[in-house]
C-alpha positions in Angstrom: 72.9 146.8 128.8 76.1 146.0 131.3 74.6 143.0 131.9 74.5 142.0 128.1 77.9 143.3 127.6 79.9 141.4 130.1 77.9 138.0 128.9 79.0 138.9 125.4 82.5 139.7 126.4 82.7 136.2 128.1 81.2 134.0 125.4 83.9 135.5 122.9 86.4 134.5 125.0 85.1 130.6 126.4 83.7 129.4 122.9 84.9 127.7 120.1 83.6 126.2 117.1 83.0 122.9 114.8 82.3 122.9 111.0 78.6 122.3 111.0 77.9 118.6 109.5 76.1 115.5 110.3 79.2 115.1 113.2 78.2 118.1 114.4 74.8 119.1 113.8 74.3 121.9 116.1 75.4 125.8 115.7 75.1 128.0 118.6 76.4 131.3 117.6 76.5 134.9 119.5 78.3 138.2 118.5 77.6 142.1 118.3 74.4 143.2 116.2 74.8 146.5 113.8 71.4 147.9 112.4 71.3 150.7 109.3 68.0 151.9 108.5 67.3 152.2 105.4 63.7 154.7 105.0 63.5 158.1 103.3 63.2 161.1 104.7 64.5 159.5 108.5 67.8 161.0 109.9 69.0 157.7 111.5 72.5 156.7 112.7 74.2 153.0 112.7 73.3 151.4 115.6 75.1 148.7 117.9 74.2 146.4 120.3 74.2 142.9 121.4 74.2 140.1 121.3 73.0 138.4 118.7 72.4 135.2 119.5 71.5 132.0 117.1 70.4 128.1 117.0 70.7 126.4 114.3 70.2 122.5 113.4 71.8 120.8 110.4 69.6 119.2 108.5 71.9 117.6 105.5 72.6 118.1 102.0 73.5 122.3 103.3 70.8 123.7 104.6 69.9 124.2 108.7 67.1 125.3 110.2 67.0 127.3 113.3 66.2 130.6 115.3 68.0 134.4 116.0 67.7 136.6 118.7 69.0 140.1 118.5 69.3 143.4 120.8 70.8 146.4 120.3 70.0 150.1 120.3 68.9 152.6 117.0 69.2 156.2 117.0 66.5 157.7 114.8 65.2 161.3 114.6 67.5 161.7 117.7 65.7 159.5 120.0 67.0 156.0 121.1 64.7 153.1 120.2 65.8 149.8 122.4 65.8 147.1 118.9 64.5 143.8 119.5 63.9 141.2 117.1 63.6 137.1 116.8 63.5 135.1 113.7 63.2 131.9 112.3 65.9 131.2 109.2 66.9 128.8 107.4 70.4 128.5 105.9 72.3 126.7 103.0 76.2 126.4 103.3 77.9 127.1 100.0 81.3 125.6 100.9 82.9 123.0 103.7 86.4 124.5 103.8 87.9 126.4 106.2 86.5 129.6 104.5 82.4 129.2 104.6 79.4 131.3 102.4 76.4 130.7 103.1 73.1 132.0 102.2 70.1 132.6 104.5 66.4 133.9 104.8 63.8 133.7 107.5 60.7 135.1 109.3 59.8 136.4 112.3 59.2 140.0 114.3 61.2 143.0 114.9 60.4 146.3 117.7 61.6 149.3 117.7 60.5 150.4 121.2 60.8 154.2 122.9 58.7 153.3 126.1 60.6 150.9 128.8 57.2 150.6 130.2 55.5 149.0 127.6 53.7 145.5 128.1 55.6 142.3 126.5 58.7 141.8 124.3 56.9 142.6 121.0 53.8 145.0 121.7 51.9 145.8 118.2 52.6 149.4 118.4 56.0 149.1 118.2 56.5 145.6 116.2 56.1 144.0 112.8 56.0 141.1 111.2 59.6 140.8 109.1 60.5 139.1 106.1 64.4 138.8 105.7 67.1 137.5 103.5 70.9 137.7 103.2 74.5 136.2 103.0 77.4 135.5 105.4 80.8 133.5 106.2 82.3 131.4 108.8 86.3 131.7 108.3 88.3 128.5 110.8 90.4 129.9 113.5 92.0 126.9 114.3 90.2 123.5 114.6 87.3 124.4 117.1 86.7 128.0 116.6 84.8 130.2 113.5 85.0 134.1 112.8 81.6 134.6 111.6 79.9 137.8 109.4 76.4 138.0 107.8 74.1 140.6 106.5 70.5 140.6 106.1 67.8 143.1 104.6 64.8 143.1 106.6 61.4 144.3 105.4 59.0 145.9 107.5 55.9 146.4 106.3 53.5 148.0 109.6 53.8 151.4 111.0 56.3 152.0 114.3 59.2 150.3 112.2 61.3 150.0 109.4 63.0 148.8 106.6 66.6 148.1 107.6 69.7 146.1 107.0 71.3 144.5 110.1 74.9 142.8 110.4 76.3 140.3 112.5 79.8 140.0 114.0 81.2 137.4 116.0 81.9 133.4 116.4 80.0 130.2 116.3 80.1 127.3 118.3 79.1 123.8 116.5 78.5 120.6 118.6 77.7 116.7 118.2 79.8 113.7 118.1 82.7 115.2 117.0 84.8 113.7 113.5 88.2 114.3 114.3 89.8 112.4 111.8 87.7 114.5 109.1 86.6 111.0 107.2 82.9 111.6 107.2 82.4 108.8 110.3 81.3 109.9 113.4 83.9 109.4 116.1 81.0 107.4 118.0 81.2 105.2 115.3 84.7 105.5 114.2 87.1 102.3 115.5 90.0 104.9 114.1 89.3 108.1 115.1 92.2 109.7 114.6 93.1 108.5 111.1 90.8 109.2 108.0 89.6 105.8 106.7 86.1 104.8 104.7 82.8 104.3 106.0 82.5 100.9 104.8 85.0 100.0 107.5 83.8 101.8 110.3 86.3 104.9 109.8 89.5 102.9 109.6 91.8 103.2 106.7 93.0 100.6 104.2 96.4 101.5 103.2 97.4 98.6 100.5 93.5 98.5 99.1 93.5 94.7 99.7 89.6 94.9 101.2 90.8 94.2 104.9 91.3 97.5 107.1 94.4 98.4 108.8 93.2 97.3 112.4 92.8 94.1 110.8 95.5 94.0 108.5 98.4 92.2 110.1 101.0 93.5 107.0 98.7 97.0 106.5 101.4 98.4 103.9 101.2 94.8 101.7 98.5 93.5 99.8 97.2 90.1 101.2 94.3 87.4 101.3 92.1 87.8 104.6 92.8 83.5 104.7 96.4 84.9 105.4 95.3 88.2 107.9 95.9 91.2 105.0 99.5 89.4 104.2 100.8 88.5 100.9 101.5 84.7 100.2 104.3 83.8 97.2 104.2 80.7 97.0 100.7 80.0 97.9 101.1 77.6 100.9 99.1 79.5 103.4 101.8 80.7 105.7 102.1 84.1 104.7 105.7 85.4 103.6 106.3 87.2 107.5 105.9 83.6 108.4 107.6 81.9 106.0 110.9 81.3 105.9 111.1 80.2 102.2 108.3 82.9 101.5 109.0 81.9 97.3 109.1 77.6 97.5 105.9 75.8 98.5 106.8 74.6 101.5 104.8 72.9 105.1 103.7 74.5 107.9 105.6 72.0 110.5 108.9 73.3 108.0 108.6 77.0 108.5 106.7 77.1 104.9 109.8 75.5 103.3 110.0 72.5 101.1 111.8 68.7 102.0 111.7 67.2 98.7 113.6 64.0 100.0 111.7 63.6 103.2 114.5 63.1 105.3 113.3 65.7 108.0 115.8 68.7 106.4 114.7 71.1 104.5 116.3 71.8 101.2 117.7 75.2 102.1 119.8 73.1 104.9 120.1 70.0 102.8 123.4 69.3 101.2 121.9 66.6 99.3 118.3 67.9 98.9 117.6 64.9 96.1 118.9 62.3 98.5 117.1 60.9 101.3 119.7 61.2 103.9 120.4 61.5 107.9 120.1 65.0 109.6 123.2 64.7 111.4 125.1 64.0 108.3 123.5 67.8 107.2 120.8 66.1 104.8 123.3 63.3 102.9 123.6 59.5 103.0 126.6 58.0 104.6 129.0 56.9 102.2 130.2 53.2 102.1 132.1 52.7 98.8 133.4 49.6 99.5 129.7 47.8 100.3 131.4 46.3 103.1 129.2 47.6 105.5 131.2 49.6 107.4 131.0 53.7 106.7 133.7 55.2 105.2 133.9 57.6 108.4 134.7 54.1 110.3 136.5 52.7 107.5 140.4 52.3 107.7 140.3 50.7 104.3 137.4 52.5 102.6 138.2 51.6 99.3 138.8 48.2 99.9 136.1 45.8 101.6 136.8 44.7 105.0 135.1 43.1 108.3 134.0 45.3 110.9 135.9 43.5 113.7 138.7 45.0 111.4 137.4 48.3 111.1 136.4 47.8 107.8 139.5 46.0 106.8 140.1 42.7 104.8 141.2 39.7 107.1 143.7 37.2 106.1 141.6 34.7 104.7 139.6 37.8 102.6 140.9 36.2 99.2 139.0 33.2 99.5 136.1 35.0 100.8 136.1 37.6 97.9 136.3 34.5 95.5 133.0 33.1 97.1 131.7 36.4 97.3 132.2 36.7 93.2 130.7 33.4 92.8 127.8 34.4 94.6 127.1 37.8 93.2 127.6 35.9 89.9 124.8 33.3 91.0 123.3 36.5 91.9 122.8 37.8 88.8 120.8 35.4 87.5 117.9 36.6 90.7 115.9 39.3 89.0 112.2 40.9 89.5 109.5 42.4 87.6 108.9 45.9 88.1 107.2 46.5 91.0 107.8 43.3 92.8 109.4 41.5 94.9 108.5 37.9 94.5 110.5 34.7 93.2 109.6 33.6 90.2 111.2 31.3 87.8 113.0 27.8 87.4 116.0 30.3 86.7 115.9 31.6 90.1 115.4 28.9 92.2 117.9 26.9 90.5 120.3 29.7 91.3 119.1 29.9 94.6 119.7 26.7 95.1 123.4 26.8 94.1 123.7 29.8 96.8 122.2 27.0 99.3 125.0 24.8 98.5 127.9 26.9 99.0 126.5 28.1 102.2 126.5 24.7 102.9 130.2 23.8 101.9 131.6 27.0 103.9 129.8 26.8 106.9 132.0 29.8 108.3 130.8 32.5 105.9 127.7 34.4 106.9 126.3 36.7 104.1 124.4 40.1 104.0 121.4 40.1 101.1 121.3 43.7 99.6 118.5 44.5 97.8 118.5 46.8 94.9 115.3 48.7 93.0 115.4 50.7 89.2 114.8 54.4 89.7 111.0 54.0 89.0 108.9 55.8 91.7 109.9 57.6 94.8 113.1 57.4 96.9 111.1 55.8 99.6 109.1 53.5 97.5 112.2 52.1 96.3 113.9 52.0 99.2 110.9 49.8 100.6 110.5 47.7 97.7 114.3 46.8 98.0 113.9 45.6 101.1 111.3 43.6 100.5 112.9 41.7 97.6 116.0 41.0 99.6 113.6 39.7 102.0 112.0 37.3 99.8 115.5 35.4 98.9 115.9 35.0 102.1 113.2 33.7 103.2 113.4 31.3 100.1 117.0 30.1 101.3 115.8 29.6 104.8 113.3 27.2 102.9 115.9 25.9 101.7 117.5 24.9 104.5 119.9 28.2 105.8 120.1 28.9 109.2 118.5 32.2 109.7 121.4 33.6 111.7 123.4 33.2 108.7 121.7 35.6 106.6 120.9 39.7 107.2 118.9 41.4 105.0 119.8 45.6 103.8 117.9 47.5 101.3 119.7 50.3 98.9 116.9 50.8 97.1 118.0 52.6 93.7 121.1 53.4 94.6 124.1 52.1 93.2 123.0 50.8 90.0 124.5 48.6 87.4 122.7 49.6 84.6 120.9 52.5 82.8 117.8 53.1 84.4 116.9 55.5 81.2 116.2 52.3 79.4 114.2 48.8 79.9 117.1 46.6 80.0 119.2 48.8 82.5 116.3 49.0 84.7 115.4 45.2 84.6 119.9 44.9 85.7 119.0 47.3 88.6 115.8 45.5 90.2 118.1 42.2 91.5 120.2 41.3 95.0 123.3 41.1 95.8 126.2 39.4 98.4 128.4 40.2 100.8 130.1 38.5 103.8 128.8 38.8 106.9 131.5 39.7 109.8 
């Protein structure tokens, strides 16, 4: 019985214990074993002993299945009888908390033995065949160990034993897998074990519910489109808003996820003139030339009036006769329109008037001219801007035709800028598709 003791004594003091589950499906259990018989006309005493030792197997939905072995010592009609007995039970858990009832019943044999010297555990003297039944409790310690108390009525039914209850005191050890995140998923299974998530991502959480778990989920605390990695999209572009640096305007991926609605390489956010096609060094914005002289106003010295650039964009001395045959050309020029969308010469009109240009040139043999091209608002900023070009082009190709030294003539497209008529209207728009003149420096 020493022997018994101390191994009792150290298994209360090494073990711990699991909430019996799926995770961990196996209960070993040992503790001290208390017998009261319960027959008439018996003088008996409580008896104590140990251990009481169990298995037990979780089989799901509650119950287990498993075996008990107990030892411990009855007094009865003053003589001590060594009690043995080994069962097996089966046992439904009532709760999952940390406080546990549970119900159990089982089957086995039980001796009550007087005579060290007889043969085998159970001899048939001293033994019977034992139907029991009874209730009991786990109550957590902490996370790994279980305070456990049951009691069973066992029925004895052959002669050399008895009707008795016995009770059980002590703690249970459970073992598997292990769930230490309590989320129902095996930690051999779990890619999170240490945070409760669902099954049907392996154990790991999704905290914004946007189907796409946390370990996945680049922005776990937003909602977001797996197309974007868990992270929520404004404006719809595909760059999500951690990425975007206009997370609410459609924008491009090669601009950040922000939008360039003149195409001039800035985006509007840093455009000053987000509507105008414009230069990035000038922050987004044309350079100004009010004057048309071909000279920026930055350069200009005279940016109101226009000039030559050998005079940094002021007028020389002879600039009164070259304004007058400036006027008279523009006023030729007038006359040199084109249908919408086009840039070819068509007309007796036109050609008469181109031929008039010829002749000037021809008469002042010193003036060089610059053809500006001109377009209505119709269609984009760059479609204009190329279709300007293109008609400015064609008169001078038609003049060279006509005789004009190439070198004479430079061609510059403004596309719709700088109109001369309302382009909310057919008749401003058909003043706006035309060229015009200035000298050459």
């Amino acid at each position: 019985m020493k022997i018994i003791l101390k191994f009792f004594i150290s298994f209360l003091i090494l073990n711990f214990s699991f909430a019996q589950t799926s995770n961990n499906p196996w209960s070993f259990s040992v503790g001290a074993n208390i017998t009261n018989i319960l027959e008439k006309d018996i003088d008996s005493q409580i008896g104590f002993g140990g251990p009481a030792i169990s298995l037990t197997r979780y089989l799901g939905l509650g119950f287990s299945i498993g075996a008990q072995y107990s030892l411990g010592v009855s007094s009865i009609n003053d003589v001590n009888l060594d009690y043995t007995s080994f069962d097996g039970i089966i046992k439904f858990n009532l709760g999952k908390n940390k406080f546990i009832p549970y119900l159990f019943s089982g089957y086995g044999l039980t001796n009550f033995s007087d005579n060290d010297n007889d043969k085998g555990q159970f001899p048939s003297m001293e033994s019977s065949r034992t139907i029991l039944g009874g209730i009991g409790f786990d109550i957590s310690l902490g996370e790994k160990l279980k305070f456990n108390l049951s009691s069973s009525y066992r029925s004895n039914n052959e002669s050399g034993t008895y009707n008795h209850l016995q009770h059980v005191l002590g703690l249970r050890y459970n073992f598997g897998v292990g769930d230490r995140d309590k989320d129902g998923v095996s930690d051999k299974k779990d890619q999170c074990p240490d945070l409760p998530g669902l099954k049907e991502f392996n154990g790991c959480p999704d905290s914004d519910n946007d189907g796409l778990p946390d370990n996945k989920d680049e922005c776990p605390e937003e909602a977001g489109p797996e197309s974007t990695k868990g992270c929520p999209d404004n404006d719809q572009d595909g760059i999500p808003n951690n990425n975007d640096k206009c997370p609410d305007d459609f924008g491009l991926l090669e601009n950040n996820g922000c939008p360039d609605s003149d195409d001039d390489g800035v985006i509007d956010i840093e455009d000053k003139c987000p509507n105008e096609f414009g230069e990035i060094k000038n922050e987004g914005c044309p350079q100004k030339d009010k004057d048309n002289d071909g000279v920026l106003d930055e350069d200009d010295l005279c940016p109101d009036i226009p000039g030559s650039k050998n005079n940094n964009g002021c007028p020389d001395t002879n600039v009164k006769i070259e304004n007058e045959i400036v006027q008279t050309l523009n006023s030729f020029g007038e006359n040199i329109n084109f249908m919408a969308e086009s840039f070819d010469i068509i007309g007796r009109k036109t050609i008469n008037t181109l031929i008039e240009i010829k002749d000037i040139l021809n008469e002042n043999s010193k003036i060089n001219l610059y053809i500006e091209g001109y377009s209505s608002s119709d269609g984009s900023e760059n479609y204009n801007l190329m279709l300007s070009q293109k008609r400015a082009e064609s008169v001078k190709s038609y003049l060279i035709k006509l005789g004009v030294d190439e070198n004479r003539l430079e061609v510059i497209s403004y596309g719709e800028l700088n109109p001369i008529g309302d382009n909310d209207n057919p008749m401003g728009r058909s003043m706006n598709r035309r060229v015009q003149f200035k000298l050459k420096k």
